[in-house]
Structure formats: C-alpha cells, structure tokens
mmCIF file of the N, C-alpha and C atoms, coordinates in Angstrom:
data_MODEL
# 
_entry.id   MODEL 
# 
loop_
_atom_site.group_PDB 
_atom_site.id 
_atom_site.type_symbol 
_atom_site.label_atom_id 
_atom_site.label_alt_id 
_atom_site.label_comp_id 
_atom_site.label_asym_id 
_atom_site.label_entity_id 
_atom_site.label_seq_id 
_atom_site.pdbx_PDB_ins_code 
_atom_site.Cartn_x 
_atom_site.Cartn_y 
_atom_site.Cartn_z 
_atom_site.occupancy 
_atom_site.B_iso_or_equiv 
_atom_site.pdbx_formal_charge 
_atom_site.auth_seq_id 
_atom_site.auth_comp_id 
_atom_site.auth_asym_id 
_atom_site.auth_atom_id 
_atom_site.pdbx_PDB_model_num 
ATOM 1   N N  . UNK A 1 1  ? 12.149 106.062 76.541 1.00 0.00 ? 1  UNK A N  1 
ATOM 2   C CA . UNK A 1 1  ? 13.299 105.841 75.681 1.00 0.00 ? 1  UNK A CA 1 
ATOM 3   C C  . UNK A 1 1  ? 14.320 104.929 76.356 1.00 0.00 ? 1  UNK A C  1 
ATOM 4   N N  . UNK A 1 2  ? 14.689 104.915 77.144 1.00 0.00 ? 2  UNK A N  1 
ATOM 5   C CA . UNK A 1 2  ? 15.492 104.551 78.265 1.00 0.00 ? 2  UNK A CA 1 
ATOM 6   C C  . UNK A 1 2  ? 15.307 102.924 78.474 1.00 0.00 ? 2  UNK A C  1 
ATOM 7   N N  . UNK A 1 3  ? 14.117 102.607 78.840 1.00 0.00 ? 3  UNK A N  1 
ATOM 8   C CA . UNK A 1 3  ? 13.148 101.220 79.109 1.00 0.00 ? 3  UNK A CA 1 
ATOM 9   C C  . UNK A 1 3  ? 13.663 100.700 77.085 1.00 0.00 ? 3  UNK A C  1 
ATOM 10  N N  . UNK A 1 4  ? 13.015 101.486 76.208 1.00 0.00 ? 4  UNK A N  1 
ATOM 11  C CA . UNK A 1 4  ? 13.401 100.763 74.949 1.00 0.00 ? 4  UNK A CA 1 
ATOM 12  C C  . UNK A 1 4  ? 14.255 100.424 74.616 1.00 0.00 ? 4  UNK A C  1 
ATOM 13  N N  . UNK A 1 5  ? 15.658 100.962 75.043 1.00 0.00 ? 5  UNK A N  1 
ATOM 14  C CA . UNK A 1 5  ? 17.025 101.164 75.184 1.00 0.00 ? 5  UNK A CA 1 
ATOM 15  C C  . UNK A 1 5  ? 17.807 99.630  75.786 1.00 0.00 ? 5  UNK A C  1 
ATOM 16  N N  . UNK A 1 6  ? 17.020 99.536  77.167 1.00 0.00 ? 6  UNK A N  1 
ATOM 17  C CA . UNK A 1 6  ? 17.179 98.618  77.810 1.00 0.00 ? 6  UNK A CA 1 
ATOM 18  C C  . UNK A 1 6  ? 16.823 97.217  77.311 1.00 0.00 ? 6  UNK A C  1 
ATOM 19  N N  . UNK A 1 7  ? 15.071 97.296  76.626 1.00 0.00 ? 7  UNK A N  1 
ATOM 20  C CA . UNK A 1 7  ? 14.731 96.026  75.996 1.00 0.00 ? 7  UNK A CA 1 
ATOM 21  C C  . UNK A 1 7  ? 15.608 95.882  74.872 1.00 0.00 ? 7  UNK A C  1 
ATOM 22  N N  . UNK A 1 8  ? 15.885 96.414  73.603 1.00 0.00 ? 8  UNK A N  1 
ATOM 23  C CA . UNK A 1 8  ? 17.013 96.398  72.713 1.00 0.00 ? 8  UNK A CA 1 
ATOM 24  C C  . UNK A 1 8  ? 18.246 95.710  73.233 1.00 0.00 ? 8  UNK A C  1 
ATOM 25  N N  . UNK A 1 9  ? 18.710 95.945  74.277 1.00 0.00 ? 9  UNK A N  1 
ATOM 26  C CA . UNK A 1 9  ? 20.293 95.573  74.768 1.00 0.00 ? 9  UNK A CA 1 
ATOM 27  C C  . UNK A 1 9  ? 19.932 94.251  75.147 1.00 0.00 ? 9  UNK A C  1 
ATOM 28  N N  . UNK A 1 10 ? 18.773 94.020  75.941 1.00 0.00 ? 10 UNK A N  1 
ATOM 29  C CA . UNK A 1 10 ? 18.851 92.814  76.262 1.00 0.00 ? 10 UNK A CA 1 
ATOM 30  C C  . UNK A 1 10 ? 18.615 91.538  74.721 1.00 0.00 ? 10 UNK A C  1 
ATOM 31  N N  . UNK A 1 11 ? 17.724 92.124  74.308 1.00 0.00 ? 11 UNK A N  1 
ATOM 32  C CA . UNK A 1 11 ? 17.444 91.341  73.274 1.00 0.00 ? 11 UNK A CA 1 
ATOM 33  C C  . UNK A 1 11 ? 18.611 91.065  72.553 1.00 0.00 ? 11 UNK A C  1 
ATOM 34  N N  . UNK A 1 12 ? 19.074 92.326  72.047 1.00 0.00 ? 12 UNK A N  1 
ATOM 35  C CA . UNK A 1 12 ? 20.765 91.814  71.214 1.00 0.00 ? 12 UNK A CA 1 
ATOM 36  C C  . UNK A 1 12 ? 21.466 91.180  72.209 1.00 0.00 ? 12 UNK A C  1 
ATOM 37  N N  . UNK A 1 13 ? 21.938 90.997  73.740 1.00 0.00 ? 13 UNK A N  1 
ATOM 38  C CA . UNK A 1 13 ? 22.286 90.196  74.053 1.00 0.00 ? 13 UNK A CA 1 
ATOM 39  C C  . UNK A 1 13 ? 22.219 88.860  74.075 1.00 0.00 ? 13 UNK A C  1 
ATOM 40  N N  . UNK A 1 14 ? 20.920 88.581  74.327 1.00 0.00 ? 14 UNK A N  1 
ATOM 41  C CA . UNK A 1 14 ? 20.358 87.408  74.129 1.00 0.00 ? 14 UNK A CA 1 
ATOM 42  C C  . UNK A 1 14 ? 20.607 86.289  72.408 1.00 0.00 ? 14 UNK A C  1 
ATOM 43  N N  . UNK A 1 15 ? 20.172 87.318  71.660 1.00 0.00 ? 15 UNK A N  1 
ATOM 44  C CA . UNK A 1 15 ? 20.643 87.225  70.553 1.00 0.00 ? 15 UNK A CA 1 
ATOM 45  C C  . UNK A 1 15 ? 22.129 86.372  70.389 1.00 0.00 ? 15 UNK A C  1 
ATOM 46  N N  . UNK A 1 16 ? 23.112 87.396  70.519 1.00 0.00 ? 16 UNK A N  1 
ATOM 47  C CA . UNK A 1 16 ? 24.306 87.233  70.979 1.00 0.00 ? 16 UNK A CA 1 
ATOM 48  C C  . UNK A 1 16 ? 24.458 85.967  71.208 1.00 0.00 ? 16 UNK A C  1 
ATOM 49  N N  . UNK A 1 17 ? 24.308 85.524  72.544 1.00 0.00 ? 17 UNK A N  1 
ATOM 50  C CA . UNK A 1 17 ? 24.439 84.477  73.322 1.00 0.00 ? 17 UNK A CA 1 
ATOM 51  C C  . UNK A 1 17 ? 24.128 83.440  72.562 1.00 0.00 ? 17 UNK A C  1 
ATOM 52  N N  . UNK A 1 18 ? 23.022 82.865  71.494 1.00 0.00 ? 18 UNK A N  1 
ATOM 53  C CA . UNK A 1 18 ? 22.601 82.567  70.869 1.00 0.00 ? 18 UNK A CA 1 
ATOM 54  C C  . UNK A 1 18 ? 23.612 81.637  69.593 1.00 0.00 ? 18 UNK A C  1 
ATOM 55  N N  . UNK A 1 19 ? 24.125 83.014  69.087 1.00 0.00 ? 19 UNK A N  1 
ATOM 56  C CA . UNK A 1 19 ? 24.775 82.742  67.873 1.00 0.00 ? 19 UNK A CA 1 
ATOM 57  C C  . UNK A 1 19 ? 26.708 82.522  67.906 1.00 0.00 ? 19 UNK A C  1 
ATOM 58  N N  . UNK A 1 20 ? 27.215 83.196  69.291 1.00 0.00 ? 20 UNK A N  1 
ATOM 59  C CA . UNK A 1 20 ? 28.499 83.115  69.797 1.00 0.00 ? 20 UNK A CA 1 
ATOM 60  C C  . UNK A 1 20 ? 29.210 81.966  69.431 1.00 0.00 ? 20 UNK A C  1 
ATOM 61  N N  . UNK A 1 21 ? 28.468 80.916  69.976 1.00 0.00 ? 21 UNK A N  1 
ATOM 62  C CA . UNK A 1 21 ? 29.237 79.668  69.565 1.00 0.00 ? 21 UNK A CA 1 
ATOM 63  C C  . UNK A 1 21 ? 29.162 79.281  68.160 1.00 0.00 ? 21 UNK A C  1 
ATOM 64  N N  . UNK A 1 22 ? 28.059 79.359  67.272 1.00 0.00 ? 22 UNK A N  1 
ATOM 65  C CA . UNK A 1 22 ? 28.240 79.318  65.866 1.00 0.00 ? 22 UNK A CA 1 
ATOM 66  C C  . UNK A 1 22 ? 29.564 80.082  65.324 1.00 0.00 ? 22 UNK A C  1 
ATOM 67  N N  . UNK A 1 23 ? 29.707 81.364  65.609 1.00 0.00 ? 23 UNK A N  1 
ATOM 68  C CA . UNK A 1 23 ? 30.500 81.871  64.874 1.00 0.00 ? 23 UNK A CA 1 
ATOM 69  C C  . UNK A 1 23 ? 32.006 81.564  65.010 1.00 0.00 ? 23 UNK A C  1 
ATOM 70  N N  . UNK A 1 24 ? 32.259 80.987  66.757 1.00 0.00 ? 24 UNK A N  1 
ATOM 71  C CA . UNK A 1 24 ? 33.243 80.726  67.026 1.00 0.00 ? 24 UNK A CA 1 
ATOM 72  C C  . UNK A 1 24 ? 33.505 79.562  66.652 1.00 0.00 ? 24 UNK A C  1 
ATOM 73  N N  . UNK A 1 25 ? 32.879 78.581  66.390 1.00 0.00 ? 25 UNK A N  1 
ATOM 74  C CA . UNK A 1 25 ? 32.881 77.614  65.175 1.00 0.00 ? 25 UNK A CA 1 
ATOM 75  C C  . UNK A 1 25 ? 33.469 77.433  64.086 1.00 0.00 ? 25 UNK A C  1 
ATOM 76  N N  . UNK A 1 26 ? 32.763 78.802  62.986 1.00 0.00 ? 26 UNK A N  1 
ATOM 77  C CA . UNK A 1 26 ? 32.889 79.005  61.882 1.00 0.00 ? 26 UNK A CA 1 
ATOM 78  C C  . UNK A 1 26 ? 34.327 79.321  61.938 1.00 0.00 ? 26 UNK A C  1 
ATOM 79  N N  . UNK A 1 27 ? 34.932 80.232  62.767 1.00 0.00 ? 27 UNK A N  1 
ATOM 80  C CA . UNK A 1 27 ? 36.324 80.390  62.757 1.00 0.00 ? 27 UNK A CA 1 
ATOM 81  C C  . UNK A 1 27 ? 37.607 79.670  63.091 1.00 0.00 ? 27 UNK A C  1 
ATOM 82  N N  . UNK A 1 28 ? 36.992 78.644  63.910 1.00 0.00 ? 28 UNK A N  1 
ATOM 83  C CA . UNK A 1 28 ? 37.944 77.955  64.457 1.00 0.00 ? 28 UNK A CA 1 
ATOM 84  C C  . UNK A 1 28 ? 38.182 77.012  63.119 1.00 0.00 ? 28 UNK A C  1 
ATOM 85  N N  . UNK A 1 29 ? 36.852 76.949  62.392 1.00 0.00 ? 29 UNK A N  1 
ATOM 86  C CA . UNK A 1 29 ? 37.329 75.755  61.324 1.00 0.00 ? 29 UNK A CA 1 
ATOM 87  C C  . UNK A 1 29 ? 37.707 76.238  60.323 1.00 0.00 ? 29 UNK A C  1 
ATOM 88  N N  . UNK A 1 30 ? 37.738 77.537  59.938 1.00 0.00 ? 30 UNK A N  1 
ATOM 89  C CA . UNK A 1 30 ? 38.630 78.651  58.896 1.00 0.00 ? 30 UNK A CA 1 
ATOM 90  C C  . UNK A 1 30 ? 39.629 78.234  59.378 1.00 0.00 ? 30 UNK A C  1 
ATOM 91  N N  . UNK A 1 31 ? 40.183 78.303  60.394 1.00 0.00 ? 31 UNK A N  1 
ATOM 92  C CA . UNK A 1 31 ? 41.684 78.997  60.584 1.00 0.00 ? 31 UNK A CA 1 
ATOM 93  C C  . UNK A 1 31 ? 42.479 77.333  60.344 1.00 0.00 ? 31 UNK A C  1 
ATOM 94  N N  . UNK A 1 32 ? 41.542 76.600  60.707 1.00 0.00 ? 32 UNK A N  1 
ATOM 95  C CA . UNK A 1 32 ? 42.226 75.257  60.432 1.00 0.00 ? 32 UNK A CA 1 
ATOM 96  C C  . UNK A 1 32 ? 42.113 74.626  59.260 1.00 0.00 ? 32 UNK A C  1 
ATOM 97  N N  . UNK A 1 33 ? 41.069 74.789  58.367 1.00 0.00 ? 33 UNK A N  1 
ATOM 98  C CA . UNK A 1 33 ? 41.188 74.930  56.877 1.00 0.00 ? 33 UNK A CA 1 
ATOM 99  C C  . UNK A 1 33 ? 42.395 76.104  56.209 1.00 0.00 ? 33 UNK A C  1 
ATOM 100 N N  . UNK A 1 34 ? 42.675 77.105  56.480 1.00 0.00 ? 34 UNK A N  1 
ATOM 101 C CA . UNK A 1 34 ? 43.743 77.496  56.340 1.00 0.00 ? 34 UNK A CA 1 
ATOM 102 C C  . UNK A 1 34 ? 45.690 77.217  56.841 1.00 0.00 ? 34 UNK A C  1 
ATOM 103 N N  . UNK A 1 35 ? 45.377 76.606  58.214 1.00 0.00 ? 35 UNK A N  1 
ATOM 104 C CA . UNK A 1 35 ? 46.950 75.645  57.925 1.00 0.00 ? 35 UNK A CA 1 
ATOM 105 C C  . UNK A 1 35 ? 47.291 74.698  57.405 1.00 0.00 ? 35 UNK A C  1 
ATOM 106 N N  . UNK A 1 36 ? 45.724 73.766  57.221 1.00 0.00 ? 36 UNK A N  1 
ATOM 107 C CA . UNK A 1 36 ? 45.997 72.449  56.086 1.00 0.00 ? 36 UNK A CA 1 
ATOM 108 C C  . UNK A 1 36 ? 46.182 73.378  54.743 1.00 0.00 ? 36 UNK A C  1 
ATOM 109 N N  . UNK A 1 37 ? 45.626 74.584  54.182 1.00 0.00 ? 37 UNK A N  1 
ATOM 110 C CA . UNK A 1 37 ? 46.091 75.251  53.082 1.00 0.00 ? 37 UNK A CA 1 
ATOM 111 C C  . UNK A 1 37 ? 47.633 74.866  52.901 1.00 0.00 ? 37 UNK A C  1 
ATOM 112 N N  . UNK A 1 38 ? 48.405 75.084  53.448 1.00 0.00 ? 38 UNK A N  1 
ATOM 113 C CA . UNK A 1 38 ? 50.117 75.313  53.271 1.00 0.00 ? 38 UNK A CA 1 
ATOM 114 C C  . UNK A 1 38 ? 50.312 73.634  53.464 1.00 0.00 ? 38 UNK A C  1 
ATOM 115 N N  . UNK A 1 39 ? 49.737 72.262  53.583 1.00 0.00 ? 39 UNK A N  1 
ATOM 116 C CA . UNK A 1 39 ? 50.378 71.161  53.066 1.00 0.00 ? 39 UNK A CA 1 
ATOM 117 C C  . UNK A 1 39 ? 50.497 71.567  51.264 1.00 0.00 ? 39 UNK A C  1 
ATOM 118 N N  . UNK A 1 40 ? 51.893 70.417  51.122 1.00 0.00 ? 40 UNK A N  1 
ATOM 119 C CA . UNK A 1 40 ? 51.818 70.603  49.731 1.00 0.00 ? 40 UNK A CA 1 
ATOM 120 C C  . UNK A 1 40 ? 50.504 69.981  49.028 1.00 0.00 ? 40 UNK A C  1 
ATOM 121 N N  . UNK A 1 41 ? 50.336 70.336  47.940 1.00 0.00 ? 41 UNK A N  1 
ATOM 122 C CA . UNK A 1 41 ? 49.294 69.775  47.209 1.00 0.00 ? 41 UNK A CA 1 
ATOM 123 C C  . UNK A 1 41 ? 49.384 68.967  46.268 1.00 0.00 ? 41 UNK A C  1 
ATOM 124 N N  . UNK A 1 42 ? 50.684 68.385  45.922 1.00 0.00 ? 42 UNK A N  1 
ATOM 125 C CA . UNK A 1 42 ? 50.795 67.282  45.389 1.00 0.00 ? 42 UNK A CA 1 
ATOM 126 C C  . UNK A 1 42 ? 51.194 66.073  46.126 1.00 0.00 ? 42 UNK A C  1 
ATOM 127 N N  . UNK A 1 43 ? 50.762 66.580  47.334 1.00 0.00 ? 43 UNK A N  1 
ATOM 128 C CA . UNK A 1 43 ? 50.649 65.000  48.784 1.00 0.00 ? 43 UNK A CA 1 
ATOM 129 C C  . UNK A 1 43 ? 49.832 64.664  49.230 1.00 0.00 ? 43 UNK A C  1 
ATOM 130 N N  . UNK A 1 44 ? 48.863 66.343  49.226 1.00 0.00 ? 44 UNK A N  1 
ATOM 131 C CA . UNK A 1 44 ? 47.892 66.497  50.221 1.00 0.00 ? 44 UNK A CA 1 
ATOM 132 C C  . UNK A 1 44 ? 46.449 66.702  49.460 1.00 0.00 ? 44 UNK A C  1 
ATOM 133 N N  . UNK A 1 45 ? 45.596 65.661  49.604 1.00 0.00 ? 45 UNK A N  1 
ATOM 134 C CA . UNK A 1 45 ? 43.578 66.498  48.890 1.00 0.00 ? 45 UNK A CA 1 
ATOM 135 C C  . UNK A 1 45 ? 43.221 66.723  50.194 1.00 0.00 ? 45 UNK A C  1 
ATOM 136 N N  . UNK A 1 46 ? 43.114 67.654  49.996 1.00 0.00 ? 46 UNK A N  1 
ATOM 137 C CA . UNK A 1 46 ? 42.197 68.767  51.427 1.00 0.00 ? 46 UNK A CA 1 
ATOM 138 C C  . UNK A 1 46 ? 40.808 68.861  50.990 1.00 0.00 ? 46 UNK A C  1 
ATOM 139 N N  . UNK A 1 47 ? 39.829 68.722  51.374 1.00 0.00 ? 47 UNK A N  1 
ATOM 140 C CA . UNK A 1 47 ? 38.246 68.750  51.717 1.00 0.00 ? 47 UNK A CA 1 
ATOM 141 C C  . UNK A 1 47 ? 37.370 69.198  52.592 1.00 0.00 ? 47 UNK A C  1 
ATOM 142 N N  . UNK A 1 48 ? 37.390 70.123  52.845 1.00 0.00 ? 48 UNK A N  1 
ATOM 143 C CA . UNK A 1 48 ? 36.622 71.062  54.056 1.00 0.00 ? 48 UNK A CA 1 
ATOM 144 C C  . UNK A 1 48 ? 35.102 71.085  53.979 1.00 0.00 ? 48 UNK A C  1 
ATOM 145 N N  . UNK A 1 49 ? 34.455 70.906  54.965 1.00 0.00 ? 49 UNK A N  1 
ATOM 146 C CA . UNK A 1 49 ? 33.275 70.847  55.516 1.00 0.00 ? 49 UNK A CA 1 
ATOM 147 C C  . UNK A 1 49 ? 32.192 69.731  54.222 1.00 0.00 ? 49 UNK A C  1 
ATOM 148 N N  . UNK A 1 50 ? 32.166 68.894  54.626 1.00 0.00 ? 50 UNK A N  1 
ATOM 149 C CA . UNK A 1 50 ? 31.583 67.975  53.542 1.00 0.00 ? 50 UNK A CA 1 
ATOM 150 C C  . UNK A 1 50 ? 30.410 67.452  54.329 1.00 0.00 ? 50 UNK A C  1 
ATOM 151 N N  . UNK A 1 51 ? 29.315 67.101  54.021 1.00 0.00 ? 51 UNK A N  1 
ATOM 152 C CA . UNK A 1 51 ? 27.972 67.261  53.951 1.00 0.00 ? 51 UNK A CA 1 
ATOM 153 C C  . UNK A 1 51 ? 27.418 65.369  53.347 1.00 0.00 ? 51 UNK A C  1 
ATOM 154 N N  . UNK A 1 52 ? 27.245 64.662  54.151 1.00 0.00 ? 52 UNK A N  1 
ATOM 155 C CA . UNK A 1 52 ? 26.544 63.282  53.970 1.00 0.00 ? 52 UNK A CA 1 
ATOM 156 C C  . UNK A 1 52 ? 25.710 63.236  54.252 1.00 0.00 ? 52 UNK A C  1 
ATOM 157 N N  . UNK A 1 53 ? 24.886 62.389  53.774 1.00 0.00 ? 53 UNK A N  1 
ATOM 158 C CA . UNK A 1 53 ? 23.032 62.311  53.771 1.00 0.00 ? 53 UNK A CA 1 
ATOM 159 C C  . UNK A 1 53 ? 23.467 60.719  53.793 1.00 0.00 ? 53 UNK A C  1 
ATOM 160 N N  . UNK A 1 54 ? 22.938 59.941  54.744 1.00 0.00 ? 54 UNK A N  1 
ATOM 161 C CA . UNK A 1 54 ? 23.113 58.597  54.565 1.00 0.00 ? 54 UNK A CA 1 
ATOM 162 C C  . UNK A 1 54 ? 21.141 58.202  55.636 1.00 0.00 ? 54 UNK A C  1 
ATOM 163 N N  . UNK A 1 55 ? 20.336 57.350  55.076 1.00 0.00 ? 55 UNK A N  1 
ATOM 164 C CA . UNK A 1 55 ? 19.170 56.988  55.881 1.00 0.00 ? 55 UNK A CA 1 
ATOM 165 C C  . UNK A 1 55 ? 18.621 58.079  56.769 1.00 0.00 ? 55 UNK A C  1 
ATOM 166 N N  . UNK A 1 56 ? 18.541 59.158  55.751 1.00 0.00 ? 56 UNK A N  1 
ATOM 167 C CA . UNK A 1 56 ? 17.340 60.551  56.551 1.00 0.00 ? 56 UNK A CA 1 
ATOM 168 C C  . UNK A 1 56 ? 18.440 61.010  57.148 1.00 0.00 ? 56 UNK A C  1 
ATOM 169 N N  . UNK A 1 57 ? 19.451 60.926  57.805 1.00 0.00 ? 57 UNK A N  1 
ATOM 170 C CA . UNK A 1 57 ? 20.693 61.932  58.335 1.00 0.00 ? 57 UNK A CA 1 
ATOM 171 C C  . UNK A 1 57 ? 21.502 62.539  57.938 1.00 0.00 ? 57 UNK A C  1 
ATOM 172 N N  . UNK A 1 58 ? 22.273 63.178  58.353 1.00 0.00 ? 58 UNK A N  1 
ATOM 173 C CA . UNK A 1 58 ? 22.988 64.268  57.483 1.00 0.00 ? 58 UNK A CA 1 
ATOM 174 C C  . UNK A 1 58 ? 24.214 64.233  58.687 1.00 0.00 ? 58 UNK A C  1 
ATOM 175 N N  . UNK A 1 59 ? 25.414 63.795  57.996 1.00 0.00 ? 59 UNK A N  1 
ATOM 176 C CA . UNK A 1 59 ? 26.850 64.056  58.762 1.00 0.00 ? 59 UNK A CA 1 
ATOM 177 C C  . UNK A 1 59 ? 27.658 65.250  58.020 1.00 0.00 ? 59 UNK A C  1 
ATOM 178 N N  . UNK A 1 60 ? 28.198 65.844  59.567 1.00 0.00 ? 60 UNK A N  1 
ATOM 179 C CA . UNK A 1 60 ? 29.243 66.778  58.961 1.00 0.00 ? 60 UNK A CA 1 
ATOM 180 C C  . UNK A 1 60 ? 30.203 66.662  58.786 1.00 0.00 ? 60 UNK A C  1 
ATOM 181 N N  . UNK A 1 61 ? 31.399 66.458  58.504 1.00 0.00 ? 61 UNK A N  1 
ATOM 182 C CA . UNK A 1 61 ? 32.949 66.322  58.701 1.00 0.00 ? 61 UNK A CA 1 
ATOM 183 C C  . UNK A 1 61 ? 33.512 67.532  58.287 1.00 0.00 ? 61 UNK A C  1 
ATOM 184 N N  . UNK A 1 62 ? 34.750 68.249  59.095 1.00 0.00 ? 62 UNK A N  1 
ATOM 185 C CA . UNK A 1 62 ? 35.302 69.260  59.045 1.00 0.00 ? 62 UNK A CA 1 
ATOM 186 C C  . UNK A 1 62 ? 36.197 69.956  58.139 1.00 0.00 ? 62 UNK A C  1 
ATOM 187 N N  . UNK A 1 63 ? 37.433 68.362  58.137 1.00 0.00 ? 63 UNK A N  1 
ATOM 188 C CA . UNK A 1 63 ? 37.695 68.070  57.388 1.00 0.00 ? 63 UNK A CA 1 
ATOM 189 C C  . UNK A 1 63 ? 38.303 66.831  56.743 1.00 0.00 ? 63 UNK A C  1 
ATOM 190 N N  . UNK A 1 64 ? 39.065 66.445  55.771 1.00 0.00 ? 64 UNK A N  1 
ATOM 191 C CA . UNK A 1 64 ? 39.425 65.528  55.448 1.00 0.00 ? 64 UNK A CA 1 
ATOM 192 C C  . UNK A 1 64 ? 40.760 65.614  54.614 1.00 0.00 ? 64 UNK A C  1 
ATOM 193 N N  . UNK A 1 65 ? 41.829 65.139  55.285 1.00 0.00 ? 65 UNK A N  1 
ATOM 194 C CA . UNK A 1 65 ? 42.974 65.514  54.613 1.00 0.00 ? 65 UNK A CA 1 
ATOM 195 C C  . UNK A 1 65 ? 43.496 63.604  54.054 1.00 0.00 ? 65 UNK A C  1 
ATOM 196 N N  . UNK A 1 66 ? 43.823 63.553  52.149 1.00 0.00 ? 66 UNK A N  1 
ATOM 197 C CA . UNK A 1 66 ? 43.543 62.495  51.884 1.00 0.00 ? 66 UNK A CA 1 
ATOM 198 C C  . UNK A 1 66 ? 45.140 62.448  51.589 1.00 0.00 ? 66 UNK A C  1 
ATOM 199 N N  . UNK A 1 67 ? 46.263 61.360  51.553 1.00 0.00 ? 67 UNK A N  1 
ATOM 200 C CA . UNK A 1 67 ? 47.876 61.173  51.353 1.00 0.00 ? 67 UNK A CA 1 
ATOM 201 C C  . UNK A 1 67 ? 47.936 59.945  50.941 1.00 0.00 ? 67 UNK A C  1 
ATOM 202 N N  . UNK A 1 68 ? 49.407 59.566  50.738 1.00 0.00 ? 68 UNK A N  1 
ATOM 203 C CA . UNK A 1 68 ? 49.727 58.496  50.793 1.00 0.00 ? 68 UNK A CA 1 
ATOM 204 C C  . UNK A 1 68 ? 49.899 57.907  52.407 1.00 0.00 ? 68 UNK A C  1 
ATOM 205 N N  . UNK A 1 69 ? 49.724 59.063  53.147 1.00 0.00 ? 69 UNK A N  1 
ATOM 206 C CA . UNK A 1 69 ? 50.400 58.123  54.412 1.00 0.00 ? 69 UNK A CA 1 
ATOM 207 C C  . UNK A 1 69 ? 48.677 57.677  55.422 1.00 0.00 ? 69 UNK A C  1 
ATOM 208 N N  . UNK A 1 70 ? 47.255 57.910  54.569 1.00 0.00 ? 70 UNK A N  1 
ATOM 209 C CA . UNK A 1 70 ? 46.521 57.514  55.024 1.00 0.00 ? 70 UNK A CA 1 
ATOM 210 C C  . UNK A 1 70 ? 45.504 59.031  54.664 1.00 0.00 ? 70 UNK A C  1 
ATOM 211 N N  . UNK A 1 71 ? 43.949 58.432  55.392 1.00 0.00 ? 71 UNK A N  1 
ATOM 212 C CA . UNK A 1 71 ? 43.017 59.403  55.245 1.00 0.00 ? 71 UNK A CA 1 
ATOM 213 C C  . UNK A 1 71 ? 42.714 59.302  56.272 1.00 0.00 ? 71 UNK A C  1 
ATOM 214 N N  . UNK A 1 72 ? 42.891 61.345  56.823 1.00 0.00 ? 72 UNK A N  1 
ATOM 215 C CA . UNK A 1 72 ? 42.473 61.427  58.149 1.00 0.00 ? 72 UNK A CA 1 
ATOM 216 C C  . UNK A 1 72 ? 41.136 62.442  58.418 1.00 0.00 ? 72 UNK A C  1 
ATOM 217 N N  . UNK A 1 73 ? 40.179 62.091  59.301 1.00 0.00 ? 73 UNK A N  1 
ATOM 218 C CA . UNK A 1 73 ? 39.507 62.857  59.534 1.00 0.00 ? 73 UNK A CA 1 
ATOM 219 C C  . UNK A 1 73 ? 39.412 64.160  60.412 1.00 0.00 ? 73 UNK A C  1 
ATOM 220 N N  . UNK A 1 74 ? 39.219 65.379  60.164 1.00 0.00 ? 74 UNK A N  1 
ATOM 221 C CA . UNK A 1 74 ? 39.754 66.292  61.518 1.00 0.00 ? 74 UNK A CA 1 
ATOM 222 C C  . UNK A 1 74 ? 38.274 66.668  62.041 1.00 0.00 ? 74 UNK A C  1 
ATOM 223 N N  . UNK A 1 75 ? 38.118 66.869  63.063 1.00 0.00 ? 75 UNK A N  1 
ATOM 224 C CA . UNK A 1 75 ? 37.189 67.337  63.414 1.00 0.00 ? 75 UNK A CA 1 
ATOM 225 C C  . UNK A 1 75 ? 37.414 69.087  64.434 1.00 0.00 ? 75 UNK A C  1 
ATOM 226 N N  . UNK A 1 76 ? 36.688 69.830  64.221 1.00 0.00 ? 76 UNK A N  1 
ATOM 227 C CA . UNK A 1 76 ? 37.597 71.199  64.700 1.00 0.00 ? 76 UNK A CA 1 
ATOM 228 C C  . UNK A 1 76 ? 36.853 71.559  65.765 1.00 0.00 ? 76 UNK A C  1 
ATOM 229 N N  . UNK A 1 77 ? 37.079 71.530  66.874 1.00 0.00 ? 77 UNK A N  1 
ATOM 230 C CA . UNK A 1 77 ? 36.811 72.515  68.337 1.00 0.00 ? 77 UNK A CA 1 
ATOM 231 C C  . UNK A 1 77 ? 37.279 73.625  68.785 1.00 0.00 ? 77 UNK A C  1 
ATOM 232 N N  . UNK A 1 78 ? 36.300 75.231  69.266 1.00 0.00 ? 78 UNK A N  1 
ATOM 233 C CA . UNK A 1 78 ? 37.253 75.722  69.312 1.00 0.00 ? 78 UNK A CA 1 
ATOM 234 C C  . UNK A 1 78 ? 37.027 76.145  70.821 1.00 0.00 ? 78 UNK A C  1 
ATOM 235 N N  . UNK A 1 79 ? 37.284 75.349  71.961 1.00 0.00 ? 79 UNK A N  1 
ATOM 236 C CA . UNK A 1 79 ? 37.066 75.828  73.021 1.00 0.00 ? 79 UNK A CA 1 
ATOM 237 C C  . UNK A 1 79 ? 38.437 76.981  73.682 1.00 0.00 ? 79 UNK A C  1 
ATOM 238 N N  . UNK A 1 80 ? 38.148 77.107  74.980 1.00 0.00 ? 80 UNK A N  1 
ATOM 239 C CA . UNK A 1 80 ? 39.301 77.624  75.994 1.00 0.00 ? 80 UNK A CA 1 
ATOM 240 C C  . UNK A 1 80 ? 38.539 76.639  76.783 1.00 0.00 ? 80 UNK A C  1 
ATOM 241 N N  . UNK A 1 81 ? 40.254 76.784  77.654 1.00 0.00 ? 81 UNK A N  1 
ATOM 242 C CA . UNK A 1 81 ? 39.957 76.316  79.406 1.00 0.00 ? 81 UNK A CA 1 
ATOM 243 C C  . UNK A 1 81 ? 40.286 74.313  79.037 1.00 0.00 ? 81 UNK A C  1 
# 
C-alpha cells in the first residue's frame, strides 16, 4: 500500500510539474483580460486570446486593445524573479 501510495504521489507530481505553467498562464492572462475590462468601452475594443492560421501556422495573441490613440498588442507573462 505504501509503495502504491508513493507511485501515485510521484506520478501526480510529475503530472503537476507538467501542467503548472499552463495554468499559470491561463491566469496571468485572466487577470489581465480583466484590467483591460475597466477601460471605457466607448474608447476601448478589447479582444482576448485570438487565434490566426496564416500558411499551416497558427498565431496566438493575448490580447489586443484597439483606440483612437493606436492598436496595441499585449502579450501576457506570468513569471517571478
């Protein structure tokens, strides 16, 4: 039981390790799709995670905040250190 116990932990660790940075991803670009939320919206077209297919590839962009004072692209990282 003990030994199964052990293979389990490691495996969900491993696991873990695996998927960590995805999720910390996924959040970092929530939370920044949510402060472009609060530009006004009659200044601001907000566009989150948009999806291009150009010659067999596929680009991501994070986001895209569109104004009069220009169109900017954000791209979201969510490191430390």
């Amino acid at each position: 039981m003990k030994i199964f116990l052990f293979v389990l932990f490691v495996i969900a660790s491993a696991i873990f390790r695996v998927i960590q940075p995805k999720i910390k991803g996924y959040l970092g670009e929530k939370s920044v799709a949510t402060i472009l939320s609060f530009l006004p919206s009659d200044r601001y077209k907000i566009i989150n995670d948009i999806l291009i297919k150009s010659n067999g590839r596929t680009i991501q962009i994070d986001h895209l905040v569109i104004s009069i004072y220009g169109i900017f692209v954000i791209e979201t990282k969510n490191y430390k250190g």
